[in-house]
N, C-alpha and C positions, 0 to 999 in steps of 0.2 A: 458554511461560515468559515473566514478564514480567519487566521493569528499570526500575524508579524509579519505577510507577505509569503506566509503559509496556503497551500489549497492540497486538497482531498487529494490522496491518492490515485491514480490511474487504475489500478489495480481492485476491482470491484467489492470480493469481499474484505479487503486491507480498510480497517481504521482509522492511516495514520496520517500525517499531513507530511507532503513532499516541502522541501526547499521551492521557493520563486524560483522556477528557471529549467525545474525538474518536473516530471511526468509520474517518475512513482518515489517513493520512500527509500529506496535503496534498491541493490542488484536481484534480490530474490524475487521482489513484487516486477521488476521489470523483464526478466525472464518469465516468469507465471505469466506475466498479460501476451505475453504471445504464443502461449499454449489454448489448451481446450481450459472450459468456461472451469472454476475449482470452489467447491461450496468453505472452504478454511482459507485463511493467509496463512502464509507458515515464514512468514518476515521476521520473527522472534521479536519483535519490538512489543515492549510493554501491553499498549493499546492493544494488540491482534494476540491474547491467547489461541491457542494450537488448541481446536476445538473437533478431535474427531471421535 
C-alpha cells in the first residue's frame, strides 16, 4: 500500500516508505541493499527500530 505517491522501501527488512522517484528511504537502506541479505534496518527512522 502506498501514501502520497509513497512505495515500500527497497531495502527488505526497512519499514519505511521511499519518496516517488526513490528506491530506498534514505542513504543507509541504499547502501545495505547492496550488501549481503541483513535480518535488522538500521535506517533510524521511526518505523525500523534497531532490533538486534
Amino acid at each position: 500500500m502506498t501514501t502520497n505517491g509513497q512505495v515500500k522501501c527497497a531495502h527488505l527488512p526497512c519499514l519505511c516508505f521511499a519518496q516517488a522517484g526513490d528506491k530506498y528511504c534514505g542513504l543507509a537502506c541504499k547502501d545495505a541493499g547492496s550488501k549481503d541479505v541483513e535480518i535488522a534496518c538500521q535506517c533510524d527512522h521511526e518505523p525500523c527500530p534497531l532490533t538486534l
